[in-house]
PyMOL CGO cylinders between C-alpha atoms (Angstrom):
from pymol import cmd
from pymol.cgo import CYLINDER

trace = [
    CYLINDER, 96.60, 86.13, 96.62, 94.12, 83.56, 94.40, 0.3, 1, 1, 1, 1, 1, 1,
    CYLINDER, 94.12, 83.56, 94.40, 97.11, 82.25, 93.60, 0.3, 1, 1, 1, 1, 1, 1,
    CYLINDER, 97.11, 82.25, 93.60, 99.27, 81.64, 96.65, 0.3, 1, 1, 1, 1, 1, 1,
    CYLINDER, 99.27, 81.64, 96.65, 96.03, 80.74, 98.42, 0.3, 1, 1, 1, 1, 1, 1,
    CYLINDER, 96.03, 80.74, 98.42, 96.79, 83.57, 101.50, 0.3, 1, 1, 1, 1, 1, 1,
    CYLINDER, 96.79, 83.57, 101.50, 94.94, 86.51, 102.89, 0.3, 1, 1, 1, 1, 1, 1,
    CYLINDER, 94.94, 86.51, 102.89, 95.73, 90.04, 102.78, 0.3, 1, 1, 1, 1, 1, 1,
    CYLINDER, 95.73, 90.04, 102.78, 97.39, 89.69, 106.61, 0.3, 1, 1, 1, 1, 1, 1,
    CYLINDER, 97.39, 89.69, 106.61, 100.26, 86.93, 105.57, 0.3, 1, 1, 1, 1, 1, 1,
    CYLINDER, 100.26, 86.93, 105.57, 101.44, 89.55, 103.47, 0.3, 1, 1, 1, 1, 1, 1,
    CYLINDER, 101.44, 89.55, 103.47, 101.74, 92.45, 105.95, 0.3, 1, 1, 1, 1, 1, 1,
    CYLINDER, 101.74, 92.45, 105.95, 103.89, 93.01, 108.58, 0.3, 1, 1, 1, 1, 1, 1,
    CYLINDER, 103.89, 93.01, 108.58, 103.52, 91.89, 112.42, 0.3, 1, 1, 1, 1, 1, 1,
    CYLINDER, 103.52, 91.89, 112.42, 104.40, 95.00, 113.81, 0.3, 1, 1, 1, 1, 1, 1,
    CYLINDER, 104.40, 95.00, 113.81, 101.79, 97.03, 111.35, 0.3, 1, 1, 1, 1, 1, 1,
    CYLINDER, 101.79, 97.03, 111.35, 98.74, 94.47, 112.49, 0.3, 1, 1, 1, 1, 1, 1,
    CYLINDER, 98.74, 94.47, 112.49, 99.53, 95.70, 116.40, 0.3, 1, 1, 1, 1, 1, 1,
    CYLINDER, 99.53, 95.70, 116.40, 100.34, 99.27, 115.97, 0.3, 1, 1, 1, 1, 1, 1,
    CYLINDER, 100.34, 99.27, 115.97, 97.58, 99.94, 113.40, 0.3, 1, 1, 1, 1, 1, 1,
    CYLINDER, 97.58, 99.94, 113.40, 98.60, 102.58, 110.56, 0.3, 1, 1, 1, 1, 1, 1,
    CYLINDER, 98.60, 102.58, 110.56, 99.20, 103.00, 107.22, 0.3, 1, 1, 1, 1, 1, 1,
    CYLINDER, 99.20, 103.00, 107.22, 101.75, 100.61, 105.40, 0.3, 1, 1, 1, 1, 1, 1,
    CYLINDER, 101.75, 100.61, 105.40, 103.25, 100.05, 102.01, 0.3, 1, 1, 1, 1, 1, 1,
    CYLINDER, 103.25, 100.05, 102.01, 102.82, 96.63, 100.13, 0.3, 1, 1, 1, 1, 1, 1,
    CYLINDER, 102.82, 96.63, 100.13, 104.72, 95.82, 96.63, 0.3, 1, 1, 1, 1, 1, 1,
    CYLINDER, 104.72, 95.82, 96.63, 102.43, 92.61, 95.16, 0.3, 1, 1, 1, 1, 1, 1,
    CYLINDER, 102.43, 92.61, 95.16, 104.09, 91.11, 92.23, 0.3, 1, 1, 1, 1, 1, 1,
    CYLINDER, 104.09, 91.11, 92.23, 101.98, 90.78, 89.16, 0.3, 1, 1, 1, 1, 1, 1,
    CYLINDER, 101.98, 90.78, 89.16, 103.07, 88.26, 86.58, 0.3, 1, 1, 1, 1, 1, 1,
    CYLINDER, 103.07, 88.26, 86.58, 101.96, 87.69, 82.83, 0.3, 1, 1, 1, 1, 1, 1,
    CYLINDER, 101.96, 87.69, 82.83, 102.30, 85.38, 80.36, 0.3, 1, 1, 1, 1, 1, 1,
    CYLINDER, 102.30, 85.38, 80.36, 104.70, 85.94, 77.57, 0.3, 1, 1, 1, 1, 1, 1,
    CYLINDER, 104.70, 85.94, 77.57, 102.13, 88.78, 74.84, 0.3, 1, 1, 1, 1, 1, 1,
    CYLINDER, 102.13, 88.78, 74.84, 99.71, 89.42, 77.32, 0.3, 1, 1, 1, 1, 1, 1,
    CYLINDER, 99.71, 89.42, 77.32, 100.73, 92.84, 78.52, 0.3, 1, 1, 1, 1, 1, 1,
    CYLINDER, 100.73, 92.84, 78.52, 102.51, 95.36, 76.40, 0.3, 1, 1, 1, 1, 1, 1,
    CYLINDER, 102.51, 95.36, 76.40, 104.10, 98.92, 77.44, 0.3, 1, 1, 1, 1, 1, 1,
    CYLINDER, 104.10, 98.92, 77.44, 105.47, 101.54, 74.32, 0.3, 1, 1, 1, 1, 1, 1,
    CYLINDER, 105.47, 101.54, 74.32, 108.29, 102.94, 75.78, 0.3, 1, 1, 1, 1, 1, 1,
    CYLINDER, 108.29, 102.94, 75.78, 110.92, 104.81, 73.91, 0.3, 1, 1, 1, 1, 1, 1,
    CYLINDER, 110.92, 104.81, 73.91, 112.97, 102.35, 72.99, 0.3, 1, 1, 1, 1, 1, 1,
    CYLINDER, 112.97, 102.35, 72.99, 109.86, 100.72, 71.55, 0.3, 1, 1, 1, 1, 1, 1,
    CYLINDER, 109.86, 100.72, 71.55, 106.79, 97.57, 72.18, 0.3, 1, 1, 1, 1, 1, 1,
    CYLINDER, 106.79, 97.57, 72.18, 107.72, 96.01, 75.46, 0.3, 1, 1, 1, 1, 1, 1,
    CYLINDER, 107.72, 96.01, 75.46, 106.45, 92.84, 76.64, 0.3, 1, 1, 1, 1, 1, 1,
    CYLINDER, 106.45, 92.84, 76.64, 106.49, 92.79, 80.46, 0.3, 1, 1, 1, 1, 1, 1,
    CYLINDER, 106.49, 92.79, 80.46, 106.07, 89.59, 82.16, 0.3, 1, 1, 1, 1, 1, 1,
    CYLINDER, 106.07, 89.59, 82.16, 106.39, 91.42, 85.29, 0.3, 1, 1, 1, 1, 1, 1,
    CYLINDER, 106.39, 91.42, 85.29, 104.30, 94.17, 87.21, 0.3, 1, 1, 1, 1, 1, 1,
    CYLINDER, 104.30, 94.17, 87.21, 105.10, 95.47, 91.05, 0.3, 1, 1, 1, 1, 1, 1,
    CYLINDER, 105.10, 95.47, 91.05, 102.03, 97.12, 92.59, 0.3, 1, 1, 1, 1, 1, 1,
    CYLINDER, 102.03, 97.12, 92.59, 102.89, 99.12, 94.95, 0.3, 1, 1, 1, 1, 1, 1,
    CYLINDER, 102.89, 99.12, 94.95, 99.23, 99.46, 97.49, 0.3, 1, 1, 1, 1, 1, 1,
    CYLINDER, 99.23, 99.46, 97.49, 99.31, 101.44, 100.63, 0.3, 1, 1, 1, 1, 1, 1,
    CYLINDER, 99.31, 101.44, 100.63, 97.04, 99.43, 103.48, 0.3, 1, 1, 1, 1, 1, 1,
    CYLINDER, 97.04, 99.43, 103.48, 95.49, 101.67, 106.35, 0.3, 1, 1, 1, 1, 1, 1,
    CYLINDER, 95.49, 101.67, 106.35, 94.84, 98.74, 109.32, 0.3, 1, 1, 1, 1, 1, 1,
    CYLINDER, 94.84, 98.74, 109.32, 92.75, 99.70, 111.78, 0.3, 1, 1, 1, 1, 1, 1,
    CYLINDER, 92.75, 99.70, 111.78, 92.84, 98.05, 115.41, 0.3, 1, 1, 1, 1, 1, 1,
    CYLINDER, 92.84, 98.05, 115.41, 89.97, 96.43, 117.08, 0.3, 1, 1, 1, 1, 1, 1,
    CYLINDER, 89.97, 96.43, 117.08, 90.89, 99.10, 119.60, 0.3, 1, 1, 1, 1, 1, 1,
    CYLINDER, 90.89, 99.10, 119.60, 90.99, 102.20, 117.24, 0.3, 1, 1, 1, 1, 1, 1,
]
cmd.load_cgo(trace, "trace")
């Protein structure tokens, strides 16, 4: 979110901030080309790409 310059609430949605609850975020995680490696089975992968998947519990000013 450094990089978009937002806050943890621009990326949830408007229903979750009212009802309160848990909810799923996928944040996108990107790398410059031979920073982050995976071995898979078809061999050395260089991802450029990482979704993080986060589950958010938002609690109400009510709750």
């Amino acid at each position: 979110m450094l990089q978009t310059n937002t806050s943890m609430d621009k990326h949830l949605p408007n229903d979750a901030l009212e009802r309160g609850g848990d909810v799923f975020v996928t944040f996108p995680i990107r790398f410059e080309e031979g920073v982050f490696h995976m071995e898979t089975v078809e061999g050395n992968v260089d991802l450029r790409l990482l979704n993080l998947l986060v589950k958010v519990s938002i609690v109400t000013k009510g709750d």
